[in-house]
C-alpha positions in Angstrom: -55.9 -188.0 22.5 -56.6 -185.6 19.6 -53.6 -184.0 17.9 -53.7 -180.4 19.3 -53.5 -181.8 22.8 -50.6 -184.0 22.0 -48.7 -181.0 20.5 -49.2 -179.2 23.6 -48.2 -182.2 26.2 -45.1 -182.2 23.4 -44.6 -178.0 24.2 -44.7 -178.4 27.8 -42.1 -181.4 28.3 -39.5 -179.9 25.8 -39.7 -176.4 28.1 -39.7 -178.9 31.4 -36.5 -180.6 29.8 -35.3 -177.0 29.2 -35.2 -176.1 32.7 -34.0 -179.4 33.9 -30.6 -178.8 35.8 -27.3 -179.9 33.8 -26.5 -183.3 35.2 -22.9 -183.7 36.1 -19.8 -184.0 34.1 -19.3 -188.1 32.9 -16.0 -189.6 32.6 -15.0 -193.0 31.4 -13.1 -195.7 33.4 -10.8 -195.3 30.6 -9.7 -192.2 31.5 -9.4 -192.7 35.4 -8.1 -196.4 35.5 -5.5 -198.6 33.5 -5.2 -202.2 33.4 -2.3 -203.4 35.6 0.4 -204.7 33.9 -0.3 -203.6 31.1 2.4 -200.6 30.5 5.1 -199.6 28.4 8.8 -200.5 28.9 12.1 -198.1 28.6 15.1 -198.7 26.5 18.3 -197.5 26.2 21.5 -198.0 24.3 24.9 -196.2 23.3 25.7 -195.8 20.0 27.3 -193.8 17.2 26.2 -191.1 14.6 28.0 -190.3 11.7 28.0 -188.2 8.6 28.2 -185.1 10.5 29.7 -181.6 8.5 32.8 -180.8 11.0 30.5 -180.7 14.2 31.2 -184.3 16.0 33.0 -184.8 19.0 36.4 -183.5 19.4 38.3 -186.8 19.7 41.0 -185.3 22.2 38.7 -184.5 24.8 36.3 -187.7 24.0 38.2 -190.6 23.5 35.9 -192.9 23.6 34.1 -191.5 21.1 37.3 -193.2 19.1 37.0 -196.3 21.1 33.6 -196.9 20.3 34.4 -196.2 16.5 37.5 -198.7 17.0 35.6 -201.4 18.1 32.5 -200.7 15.5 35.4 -201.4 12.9 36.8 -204.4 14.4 32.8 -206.3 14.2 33.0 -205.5 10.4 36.5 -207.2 9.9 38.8 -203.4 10.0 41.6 -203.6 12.1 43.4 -199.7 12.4 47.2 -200.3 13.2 47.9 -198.9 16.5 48.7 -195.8 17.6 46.6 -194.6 14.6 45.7 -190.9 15.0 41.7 -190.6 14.2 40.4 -187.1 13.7 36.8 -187.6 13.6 35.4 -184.6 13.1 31.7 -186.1 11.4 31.2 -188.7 14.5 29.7 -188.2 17.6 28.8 -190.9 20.8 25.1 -190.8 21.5 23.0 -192.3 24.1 19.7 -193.6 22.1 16.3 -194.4 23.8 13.1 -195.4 23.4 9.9 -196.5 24.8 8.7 -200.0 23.9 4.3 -200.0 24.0 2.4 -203.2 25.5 1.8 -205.5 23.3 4.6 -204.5 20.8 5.7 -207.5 18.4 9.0 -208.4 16.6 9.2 -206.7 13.3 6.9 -203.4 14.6 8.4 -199.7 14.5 8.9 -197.4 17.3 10.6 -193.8 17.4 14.2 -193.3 19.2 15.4 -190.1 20.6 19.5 -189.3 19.9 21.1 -187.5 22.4 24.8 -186.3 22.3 26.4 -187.3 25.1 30.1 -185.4 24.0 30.6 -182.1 22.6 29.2 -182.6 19.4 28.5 -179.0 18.7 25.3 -180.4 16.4 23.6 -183.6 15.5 22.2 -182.0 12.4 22.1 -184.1 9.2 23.9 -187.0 11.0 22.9 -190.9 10.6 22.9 -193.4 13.7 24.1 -196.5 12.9 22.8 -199.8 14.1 22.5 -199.2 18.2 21.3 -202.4 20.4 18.2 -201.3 22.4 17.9 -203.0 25.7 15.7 -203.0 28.9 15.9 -203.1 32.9 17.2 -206.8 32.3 20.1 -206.6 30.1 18.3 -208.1 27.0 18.2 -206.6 23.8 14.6 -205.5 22.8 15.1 -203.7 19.5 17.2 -202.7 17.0 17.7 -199.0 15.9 19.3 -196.9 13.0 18.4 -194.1 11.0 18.6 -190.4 9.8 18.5 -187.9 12.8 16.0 -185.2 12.8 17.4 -182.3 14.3 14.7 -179.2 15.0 17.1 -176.6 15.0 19.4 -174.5 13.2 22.9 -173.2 13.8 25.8 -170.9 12.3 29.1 -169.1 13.6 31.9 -167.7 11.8 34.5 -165.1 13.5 33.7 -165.9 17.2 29.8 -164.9 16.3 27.6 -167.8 17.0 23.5 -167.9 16.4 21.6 -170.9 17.2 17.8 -171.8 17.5 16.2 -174.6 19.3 18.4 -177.3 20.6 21.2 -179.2 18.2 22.4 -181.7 20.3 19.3 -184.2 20.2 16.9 -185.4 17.5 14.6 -187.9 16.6 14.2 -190.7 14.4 10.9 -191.6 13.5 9.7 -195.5 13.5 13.9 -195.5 14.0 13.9 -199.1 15.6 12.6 -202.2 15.2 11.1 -204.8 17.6 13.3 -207.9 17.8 11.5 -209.4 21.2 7.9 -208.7 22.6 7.7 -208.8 26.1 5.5 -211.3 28.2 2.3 -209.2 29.8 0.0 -211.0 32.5 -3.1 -209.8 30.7 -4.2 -213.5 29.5 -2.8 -215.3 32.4 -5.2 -215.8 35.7 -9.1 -215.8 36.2 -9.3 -211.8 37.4 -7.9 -208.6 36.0 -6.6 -205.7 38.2 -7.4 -202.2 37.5 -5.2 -199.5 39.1 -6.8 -196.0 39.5 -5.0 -193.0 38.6 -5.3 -191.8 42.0 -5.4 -194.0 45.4 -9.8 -192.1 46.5 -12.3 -194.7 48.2 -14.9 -192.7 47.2 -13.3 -193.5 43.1 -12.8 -197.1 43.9 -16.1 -197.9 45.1 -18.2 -195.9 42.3 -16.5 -197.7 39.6 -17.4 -201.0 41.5 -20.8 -200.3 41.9 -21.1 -198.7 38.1 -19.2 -202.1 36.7 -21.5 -204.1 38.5 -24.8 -202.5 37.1 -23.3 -202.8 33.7 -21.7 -206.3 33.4 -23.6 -208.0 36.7 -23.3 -208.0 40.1 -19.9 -209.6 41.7 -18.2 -209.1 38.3 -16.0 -205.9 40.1 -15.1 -205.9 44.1 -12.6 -203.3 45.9 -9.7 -203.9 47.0 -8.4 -201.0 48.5 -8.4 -197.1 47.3 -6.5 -197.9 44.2 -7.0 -201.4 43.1 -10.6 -203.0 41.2 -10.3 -206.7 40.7 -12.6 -208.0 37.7 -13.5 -211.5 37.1 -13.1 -212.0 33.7 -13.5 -214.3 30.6 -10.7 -217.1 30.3 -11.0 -216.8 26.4 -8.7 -214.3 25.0 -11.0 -212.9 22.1 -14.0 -212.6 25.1 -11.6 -210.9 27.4 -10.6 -208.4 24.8 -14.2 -207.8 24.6 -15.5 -207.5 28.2 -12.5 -204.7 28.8 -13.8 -202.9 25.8 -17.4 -202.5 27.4 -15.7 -202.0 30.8 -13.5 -199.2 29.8 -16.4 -197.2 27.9 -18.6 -197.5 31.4 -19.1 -193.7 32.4 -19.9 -192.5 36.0 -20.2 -189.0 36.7 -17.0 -187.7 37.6 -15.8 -187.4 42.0 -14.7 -184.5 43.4 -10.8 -184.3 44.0 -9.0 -183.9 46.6 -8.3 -180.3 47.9 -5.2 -179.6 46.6 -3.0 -176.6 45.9 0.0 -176.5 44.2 3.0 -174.4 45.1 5.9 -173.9 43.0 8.4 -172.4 45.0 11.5 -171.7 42.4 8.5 -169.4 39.3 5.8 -168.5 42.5 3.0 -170.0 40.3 0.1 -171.2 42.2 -2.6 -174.0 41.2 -5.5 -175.0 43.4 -8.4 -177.0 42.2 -12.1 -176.4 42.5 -12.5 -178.0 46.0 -10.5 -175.7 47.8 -12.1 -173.3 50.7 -11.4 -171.1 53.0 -12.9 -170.2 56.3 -12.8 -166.6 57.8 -9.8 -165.8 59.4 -7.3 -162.3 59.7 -4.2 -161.8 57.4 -1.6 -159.3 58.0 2.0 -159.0 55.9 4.3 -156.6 55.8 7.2 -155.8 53.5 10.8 -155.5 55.2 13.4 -154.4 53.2 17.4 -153.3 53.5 19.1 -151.1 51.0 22.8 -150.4 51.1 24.7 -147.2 49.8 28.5 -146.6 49.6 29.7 -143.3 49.1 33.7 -142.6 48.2 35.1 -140.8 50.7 39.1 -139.3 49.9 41.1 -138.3 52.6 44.1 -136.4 51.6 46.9 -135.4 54.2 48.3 -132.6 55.1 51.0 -130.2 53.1 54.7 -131.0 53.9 53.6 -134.3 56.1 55.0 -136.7 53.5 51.5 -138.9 54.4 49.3 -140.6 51.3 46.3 -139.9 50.1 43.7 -142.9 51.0 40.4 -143.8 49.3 38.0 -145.5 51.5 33.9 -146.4 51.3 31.5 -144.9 53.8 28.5 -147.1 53.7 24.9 -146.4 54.5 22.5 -148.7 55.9 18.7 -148.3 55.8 15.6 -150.7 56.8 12.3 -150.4 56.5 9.3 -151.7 57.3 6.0 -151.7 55.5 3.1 -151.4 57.7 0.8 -154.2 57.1 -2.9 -153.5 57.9 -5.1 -156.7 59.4 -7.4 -157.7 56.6 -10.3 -160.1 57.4 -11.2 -162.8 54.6 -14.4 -163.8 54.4 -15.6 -167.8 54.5 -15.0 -168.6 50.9 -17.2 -172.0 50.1 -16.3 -172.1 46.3 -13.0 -171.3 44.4 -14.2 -167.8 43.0 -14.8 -166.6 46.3 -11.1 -167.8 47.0 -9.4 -166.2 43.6 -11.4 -163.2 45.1 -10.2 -163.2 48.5 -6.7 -164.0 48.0 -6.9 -160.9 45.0 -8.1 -158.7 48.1 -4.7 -158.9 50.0 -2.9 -157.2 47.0 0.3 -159.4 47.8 2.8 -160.5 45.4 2.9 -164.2 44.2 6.0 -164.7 46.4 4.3 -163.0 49.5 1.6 -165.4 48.7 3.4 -168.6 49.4 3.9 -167.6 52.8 0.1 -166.0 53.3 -0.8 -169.9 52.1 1.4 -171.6 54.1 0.5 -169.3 57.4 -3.0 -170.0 56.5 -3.4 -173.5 56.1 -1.5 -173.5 59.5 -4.0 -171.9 61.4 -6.6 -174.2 59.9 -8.8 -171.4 58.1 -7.9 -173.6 54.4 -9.4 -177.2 54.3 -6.4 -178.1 51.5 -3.6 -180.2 51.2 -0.4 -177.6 50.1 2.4 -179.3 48.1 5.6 -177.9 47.4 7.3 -178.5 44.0 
């Protein structure tokens, strides 16, 4: 083959590739599965934060804001006499919390949020003192203390108040310290679960077949809509390894679920792109009631010794918008269903009840849920 004809074979593929149709969008098992068992673990503690300018907890209405300093005092050898008055003006009782990653070792740092749990009017510039961190079980996990920091600002002097953001939590960043790790069930076993984000066939049984044309056949096998059991490596180092390549296996991405969302308290409305809607026949109409009240005086006669009385005379209207029948077209993709539903003119509140009415009559092939 000469040069010139190879050039043009060369032209002719790269304007076939051109026109080729964009294959489908490609996801990783990363981002659609999670090992099982492998998760992160809440803690909580109460604790104390001091150095506060005059904006702690009023002691009179929180006394245990008092206790909890009492009994901080007695640990470090200070016993108060009692019936000792405290006015603690620059303390205030916090609950403290965190969240404790997989895998997490005694000695790392993780961030604590400080939340006032009295009527510390601000948290600003405080310092939390050493505050036990423990889990579900009762055992203490880490250990935390630090300077607060507060994203907010505040002021008020002669009953004028102006604040921005929120003074009555903070953060303390790398605040705690791991003092236990917790046991995981990653190396433990001869399989490894994976847990889908969602509970699809359809998803569990792509990511079987795609693990299988990567790794080998019968490495991956179903277990239900949610679950993918893997054999895997006994060695620790190869098993670190093997879920590395089986996390960064793509497979073009499923089609969800019809789904739309309904908000009922803000009227917002989400649907996603698998939503349609057969031809059906909408009519809603508007009824509303206003009320009126007029003063009305009645004043008695001259020389009848009678009072004059005030009284209300009320007015009652309703009326009734007259809704017109609209037909809605089929609507096979969500455009044509932004575009149809735009058609009606209704409000978003009007709209709940159009969707509901609708997916009642079975002209909407979607799952509505209410939040």
């Amino acid at each position: 083959m000469n040069i010139d004809r190879f050039f043009r074979y060369l032209m002719v593929l790269c304007g076939v590739l051109a026109c080729w149709p964009a294959t489908a969008q490609a996801i990783r098992i990363k981002e659609i599965a999670a090992v099982q068992g492998v998760r992160s673990n809440q803690l909580t503690g109460y604790g104390l934060v001091v150095g506060l300018d005059g904006t702690g907890d009023q002691t009179t209405q929180m006394p245990y804001t008092t206790q909890s300093l009492n009994n901080y005092l007695q640990q470090l050898g200070l016993t108060l006499p009692p019936g000792t008055n405290m006015q603690l003006k620059n303390v205030a009782a916090v609950m403290v919390t965190a969240q404790l990653p997989a895998f997490a070792q005694p000695g790392q740092a993780i961030d604590v949020t400080v939340s006032s749990v009295g009527n510390a009017k601000s948290l600003r510039g405080g310092t939390l003192v050493a505050t036990p961190l423990k889990g579900a079980d009762g055992q203490i996990y880490a250990l935390a203390q630090g300077n607060l920091l507060v994203g907010g600002a505040g002021a008020s002097a002669g009953g004028s108040k102006v604040q921005i953001n929120h003074l009555s939590a903070g953060r303390v960043p790398g605040g705690a310290q791991v003092e236990r790790a917790v046991a995981t069930p990653f190396a433990l076993g001869e399989t490894i679960d994976l847990g889908l984000n969602s509970n699809d066939f359809q998803t569990a049984s792509r990511v079987t077949d795609a693990i299988n044309r990567v790794m080998g056949a019968g490495v991956a096998s179903a277990m239900d809509g949610r679950v993918v059991r893997l054999r895997a490596p006994a060695n620790p180092s190869e098993r670190v390894s093997f879920l590395a390549r089986v996390e960064d296996i793509r497979l073009e991405a499923t089609i969800p679920t019809a789904r739309v969302i309904i908000n009922s308290r803000t009227g917002s409305i989400v649907m996603n792109q698998a939503v349609t809607l057969g031809a059906c026949a909408v009519s809603h109409g508007n009824l509303s009631v206003s009320i009126s009240s007029t003063p009305v005086i009645s004043q008695p006669n001259p020389l009848s010794r009678g009072e004059t009385v005030v009284a209300e005379k009320a007015n009652i209207q309703i009326s009734q918008d007259k809704g017109a029948l609209i037909k809605l077209d089929t609507a096979p993709q969500l455009a044509d269903v932004v575009r149809v539903l735009n058609s009606l003119g209704a409000t978003p509140q009007d709209l709940l009840a159009i969707l509901q009415a609708i997916k009642a009559s079975g002209a909407m092939n979607a799952e509505l849920e209410v939040i």
